[in-house]
C-alpha positions as CSV (number, residue, x, y, z in Angstrom):
1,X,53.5,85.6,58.6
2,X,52.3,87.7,61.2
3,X,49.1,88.3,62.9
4,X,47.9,92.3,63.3
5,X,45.6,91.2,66.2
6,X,46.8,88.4,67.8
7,X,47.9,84.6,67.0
8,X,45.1,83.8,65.1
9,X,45.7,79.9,64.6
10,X,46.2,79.8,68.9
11,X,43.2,81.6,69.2
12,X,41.0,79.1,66.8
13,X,42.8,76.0,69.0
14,X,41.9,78.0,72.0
15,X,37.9,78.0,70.5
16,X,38.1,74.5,69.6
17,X,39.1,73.1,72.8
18,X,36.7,75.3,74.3
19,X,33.8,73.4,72.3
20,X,33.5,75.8,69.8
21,X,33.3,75.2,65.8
22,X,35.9,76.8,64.4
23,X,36.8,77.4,60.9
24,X,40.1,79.7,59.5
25,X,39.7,81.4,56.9
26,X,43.1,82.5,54.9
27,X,44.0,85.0,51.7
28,X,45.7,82.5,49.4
29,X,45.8,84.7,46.5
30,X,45.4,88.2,45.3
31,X,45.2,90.4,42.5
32,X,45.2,94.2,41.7
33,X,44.7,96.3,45.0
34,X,43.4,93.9,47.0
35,X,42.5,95.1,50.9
36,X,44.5,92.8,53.1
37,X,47.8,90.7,51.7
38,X,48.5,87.2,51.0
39,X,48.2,85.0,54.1
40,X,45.6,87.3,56.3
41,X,43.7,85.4,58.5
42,X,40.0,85.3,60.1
43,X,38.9,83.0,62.5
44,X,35.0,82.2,62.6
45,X,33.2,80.1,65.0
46,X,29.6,78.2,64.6
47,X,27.7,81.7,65.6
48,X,29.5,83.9,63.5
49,X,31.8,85.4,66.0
50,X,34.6,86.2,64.1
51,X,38.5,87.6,64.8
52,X,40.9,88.6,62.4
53,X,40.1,90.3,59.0
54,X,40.3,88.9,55.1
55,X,39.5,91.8,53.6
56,X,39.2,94.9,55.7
57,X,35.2,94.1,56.0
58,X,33.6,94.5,52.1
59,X,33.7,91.0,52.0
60,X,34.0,89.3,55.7
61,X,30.2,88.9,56.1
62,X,29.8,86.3,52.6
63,X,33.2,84.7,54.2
64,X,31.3,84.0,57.5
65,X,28.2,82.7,55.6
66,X,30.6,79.9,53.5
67,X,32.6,79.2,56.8
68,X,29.5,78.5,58.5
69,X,28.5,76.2,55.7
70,X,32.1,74.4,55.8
71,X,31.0,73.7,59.5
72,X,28.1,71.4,58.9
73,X,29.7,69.7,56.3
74,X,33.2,69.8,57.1
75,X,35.2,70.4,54.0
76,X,37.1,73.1,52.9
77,X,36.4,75.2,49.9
78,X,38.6,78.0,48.2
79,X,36.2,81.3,47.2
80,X,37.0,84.0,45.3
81,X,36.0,87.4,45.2
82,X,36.2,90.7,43.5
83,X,36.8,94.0,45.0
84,X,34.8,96.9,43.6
85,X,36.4,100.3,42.9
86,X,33.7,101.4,45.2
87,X,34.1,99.0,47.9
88,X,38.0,99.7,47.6
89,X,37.8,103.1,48.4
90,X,35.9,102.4,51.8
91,X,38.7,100.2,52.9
92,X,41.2,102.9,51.9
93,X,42.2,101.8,48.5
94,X,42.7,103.2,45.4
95,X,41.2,100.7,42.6
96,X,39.5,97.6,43.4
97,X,41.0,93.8,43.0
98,X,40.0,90.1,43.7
99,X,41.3,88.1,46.2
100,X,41.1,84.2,46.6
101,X,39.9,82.7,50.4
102,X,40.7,79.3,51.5
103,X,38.3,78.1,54.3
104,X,39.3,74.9,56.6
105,X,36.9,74.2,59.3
106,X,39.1,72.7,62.1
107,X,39.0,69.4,63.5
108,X,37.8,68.1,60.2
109,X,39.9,69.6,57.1
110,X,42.2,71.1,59.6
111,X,43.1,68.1,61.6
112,X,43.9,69.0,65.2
113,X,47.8,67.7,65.4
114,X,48.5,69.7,62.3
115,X,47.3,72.7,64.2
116,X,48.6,71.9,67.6
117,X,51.6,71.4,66.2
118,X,51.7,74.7,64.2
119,X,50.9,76.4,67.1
120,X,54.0,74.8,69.1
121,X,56.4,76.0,67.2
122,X,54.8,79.9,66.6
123,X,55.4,79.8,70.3
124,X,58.7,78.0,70.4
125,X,59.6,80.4,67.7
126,X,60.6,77.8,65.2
127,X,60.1,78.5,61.7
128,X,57.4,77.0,60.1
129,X,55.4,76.5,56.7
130,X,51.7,75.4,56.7
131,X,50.8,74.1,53.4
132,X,47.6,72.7,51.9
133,X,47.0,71.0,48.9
134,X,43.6,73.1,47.1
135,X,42.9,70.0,45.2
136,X,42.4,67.6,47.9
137,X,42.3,70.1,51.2
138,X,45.3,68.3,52.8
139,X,47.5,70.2,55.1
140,X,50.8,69.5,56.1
141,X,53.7,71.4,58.1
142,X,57.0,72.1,56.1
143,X,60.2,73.9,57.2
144,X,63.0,76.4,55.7
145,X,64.6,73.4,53.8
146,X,61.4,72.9,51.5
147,X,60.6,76.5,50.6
148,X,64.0,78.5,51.7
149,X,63.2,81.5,49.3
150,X,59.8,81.7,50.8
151,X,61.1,81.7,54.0
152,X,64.0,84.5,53.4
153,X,61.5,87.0,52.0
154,X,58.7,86.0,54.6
155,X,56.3,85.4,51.5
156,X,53.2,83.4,51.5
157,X,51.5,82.2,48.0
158,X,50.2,79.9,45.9
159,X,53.5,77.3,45.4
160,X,55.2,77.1,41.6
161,X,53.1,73.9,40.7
162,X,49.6,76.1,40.8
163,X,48.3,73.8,43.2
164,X,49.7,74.1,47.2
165,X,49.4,77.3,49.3
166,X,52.3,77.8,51.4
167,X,51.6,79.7,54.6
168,X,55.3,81.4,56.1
169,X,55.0,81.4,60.0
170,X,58.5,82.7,61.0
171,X,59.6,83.9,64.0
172,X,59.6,87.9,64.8
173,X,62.4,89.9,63.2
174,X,64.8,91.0,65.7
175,X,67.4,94.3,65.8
176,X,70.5,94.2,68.4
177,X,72.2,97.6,68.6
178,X,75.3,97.1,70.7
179,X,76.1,101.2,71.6
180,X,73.2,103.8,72.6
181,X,74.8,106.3,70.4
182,X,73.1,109.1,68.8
183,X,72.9,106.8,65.3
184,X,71.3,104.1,67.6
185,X,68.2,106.6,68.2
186,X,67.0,106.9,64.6
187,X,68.1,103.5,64.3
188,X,65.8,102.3,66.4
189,X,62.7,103.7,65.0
190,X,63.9,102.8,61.8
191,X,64.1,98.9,63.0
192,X,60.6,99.0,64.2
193,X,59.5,100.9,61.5
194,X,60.9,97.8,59.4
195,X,59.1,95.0,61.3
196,X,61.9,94.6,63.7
197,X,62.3,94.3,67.7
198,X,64.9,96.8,68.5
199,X,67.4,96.3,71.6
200,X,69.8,97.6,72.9
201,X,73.0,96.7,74.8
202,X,75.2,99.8,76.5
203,X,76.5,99.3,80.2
204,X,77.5,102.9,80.2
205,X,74.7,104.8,82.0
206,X,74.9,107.7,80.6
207,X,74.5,106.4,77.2
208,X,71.8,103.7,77.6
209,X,68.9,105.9,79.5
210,X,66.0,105.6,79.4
211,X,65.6,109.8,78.4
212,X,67.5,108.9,75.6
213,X,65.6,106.0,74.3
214,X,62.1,106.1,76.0
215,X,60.0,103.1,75.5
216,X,62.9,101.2,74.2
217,X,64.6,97.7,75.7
218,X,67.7,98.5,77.1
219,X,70.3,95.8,78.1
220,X,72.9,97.4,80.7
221,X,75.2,94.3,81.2
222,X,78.4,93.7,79.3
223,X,77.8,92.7,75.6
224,X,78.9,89.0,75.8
225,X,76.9,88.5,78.4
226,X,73.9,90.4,77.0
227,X,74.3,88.2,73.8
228,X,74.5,85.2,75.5
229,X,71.2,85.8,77.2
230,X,69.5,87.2,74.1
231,X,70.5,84.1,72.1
232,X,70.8,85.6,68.5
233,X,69.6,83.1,65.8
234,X,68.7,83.1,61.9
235,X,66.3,86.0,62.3
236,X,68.4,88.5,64.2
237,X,70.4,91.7,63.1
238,X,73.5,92.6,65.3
239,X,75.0,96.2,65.1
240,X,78.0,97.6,66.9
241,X,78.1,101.0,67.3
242,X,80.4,102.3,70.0
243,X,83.5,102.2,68.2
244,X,85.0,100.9,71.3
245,X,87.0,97.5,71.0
246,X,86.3,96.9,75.1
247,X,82.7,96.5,74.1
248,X,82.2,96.0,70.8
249,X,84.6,93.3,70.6
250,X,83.0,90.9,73.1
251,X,79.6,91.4,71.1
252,X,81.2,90.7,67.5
253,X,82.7,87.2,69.4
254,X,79.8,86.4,70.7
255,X,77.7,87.2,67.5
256,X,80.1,85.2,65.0
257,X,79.6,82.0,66.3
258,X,76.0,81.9,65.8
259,X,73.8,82.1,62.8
260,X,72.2,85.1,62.6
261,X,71.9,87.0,58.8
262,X,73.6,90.4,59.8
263,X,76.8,91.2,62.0
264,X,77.9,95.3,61.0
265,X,80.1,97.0,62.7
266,X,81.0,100.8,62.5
267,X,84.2,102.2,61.9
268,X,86.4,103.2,59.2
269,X,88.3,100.6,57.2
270,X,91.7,101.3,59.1
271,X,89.0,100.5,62.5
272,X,88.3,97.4,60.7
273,X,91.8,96.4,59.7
274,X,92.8,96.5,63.5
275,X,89.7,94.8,64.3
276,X,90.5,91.9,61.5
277,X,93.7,91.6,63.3
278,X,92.4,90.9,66.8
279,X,89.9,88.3,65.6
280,X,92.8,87.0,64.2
281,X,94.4,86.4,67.3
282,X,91.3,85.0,69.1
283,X,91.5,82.4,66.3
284,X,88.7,83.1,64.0
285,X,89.2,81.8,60.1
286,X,88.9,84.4,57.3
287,X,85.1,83.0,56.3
288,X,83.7,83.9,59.6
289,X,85.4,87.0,59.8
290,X,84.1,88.0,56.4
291,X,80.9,87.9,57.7
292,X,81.4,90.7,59.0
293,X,79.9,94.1,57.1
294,X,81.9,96.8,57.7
295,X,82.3,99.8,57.6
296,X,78.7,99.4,58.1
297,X,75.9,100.4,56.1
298,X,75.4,101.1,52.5
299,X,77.3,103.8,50.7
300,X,75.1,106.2,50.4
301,X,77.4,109.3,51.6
302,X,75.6,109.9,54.4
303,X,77.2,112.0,57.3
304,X,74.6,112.8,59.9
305,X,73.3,109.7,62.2
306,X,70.1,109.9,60.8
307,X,71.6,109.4,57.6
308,X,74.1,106.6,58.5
309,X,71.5,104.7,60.0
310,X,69.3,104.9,56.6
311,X,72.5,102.6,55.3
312,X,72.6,100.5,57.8
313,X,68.9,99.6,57.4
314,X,69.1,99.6,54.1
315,X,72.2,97.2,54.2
316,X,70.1,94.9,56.4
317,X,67.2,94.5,54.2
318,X,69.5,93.6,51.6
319,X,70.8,90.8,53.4
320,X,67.7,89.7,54.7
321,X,65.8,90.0,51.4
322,X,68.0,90.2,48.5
323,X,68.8,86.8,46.5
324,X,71.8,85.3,47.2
């Protein structure tokens, strides 16, 4: 889950140990064209000051008056709400909806070490699930093993049994385009456009400028070496574009002993076969090499680089998201 303003349960443990009240309130639930999706956040402290947003602001002020209330008696309390056609529209919708708020006033239904502890692995970039219990308020920290679908499709809710909210803190989404080719510019856009930290690896100069790829991280060391320092994990796409063994070989190495969801690699299937061959040699088994998508991207018959790197995305959301 990700925050559009900042790290909304840091910033309540910030206002807490600063002597504030704090209470978080969280979407649980939605229904129709509700304004903001499951899991939004808004932090509120004793005076009303608020951060974050619950519903795009048609409700936020009757969320702040039950938050306040939550304060003096510290218990949470689950509110629901429905969205007016009218109010809708102001918030840039098309038809109204309801939406379900759970409010937990820190340091009382929140306890502190759940937070803290929350908090230390959003930064540590560890996966995480906070969960509560809506009968009894209880929360509790949960990881991949518990709720792995949730986790794969980054999707918070209300849990099967009807009665624990499960909120999915994973770490950022992250893009490794080994080549600044002209398919890596589109690319690129196309990552972030998906939710994704591009970067890119190229030693070559001339290829990995910055008037090729303004505003874009650009790695110039050698791609083993790059890897190694970018440390690829569970959340990580890695590309290879230059169709060069001398440098996309050291990256595909590097990239297939960790654990990260995506490895494709341009080049025809004859590139592939010779490329099969040499990992081969350097003594990787037929499962890991099979990891391996390529050629890369989706068949979509694509020809120019803005089209092949449509099927590439579209190849990496469907291992990212797609059921196995």
């Amino acid at each position: 889950m990700s925050d559009e303003i900042t790290d909304l349960p840091a910033l309540a443990l910030n206002w807490h140990r600063a002597g504030r009240r704090v209470a978080i309130a969280t979407v649980v639930q939605t229904w129709g064209s509700a304004p903001r999706a499951v899991g939004s956040q808004l932090v509120i402290d004793g005076d009303g000051a608020m951060e974050g947003s619950v519903s795009g602001g048609c409700v936020e002020g009757a969320v702040i008056v039950e938050a306040i209330d939550a304060l003096e008696d510290g218990k949470p309390r689950v509110l629901e709400f429905g969205v007016s056609d009218d109010e809708a529209f102001a918030v840039g919708l098309a038809c109204g909806g309801e939406i379900k708020v759970l409010v937990e006033p820190v340091g009382a239904a929140l306890p502190i070490g759940v937070l803290e502890q929350l908090v230390a692995d959003r930064a540590a970039l560890k996966p995480v699930a906070y969960v509560t219990d809506l009968e009894t308020g209880a929360p509790f920290l949960a990881g991949p093993a518990e709720y792995p679908d949730r986790f794969r499709m980054d999707r918070s809710g209300v849990a099967e049994d009807g009665r624990h909210f499960v909120a999915i803190h994973n770490p950022p989404l992250r893009m490794i385009i080994v080549g600044a080719v002209h398919i890596a510019q589109p690319l690129v856009q196309m990552a972030r456009a998906c939710g994704y930290a591009p970067v890119l690896i190229d030693p070559r100069g001339a290829f990995g400028s910055a008037a090729r790829f303004p505003g874009e991280t650009i790695i110039d060391d050698w791609p083993d070496e790059a890897m190694a320092a970018l440390k690829p994990d569970a959340r990580t796409a890695v590309i290879t574009l230059t169709h060069d063994p001398k440098l996309d070989d050291p990256a595909i190495i590097a990239t297939l002993v960790t654990d990260v969801f995506y490895l494709g690699c341009l080049g025809s299937t004859r590139t592939h076969a010779k490329r099969v061959a040499r990992l081969e040699e350097a003594g990787f088994s037929a499962d890991q090499i099979a990891r391996i998508h390529a050629p890369v991207g989706l068949d979509l018959g694509g020809r120019q680089p803005a089209e092949i790197a449509v099927s590439i995305m579209a190849e990496v959301t469907q291992a990212l998201r797609k059921t196995p």
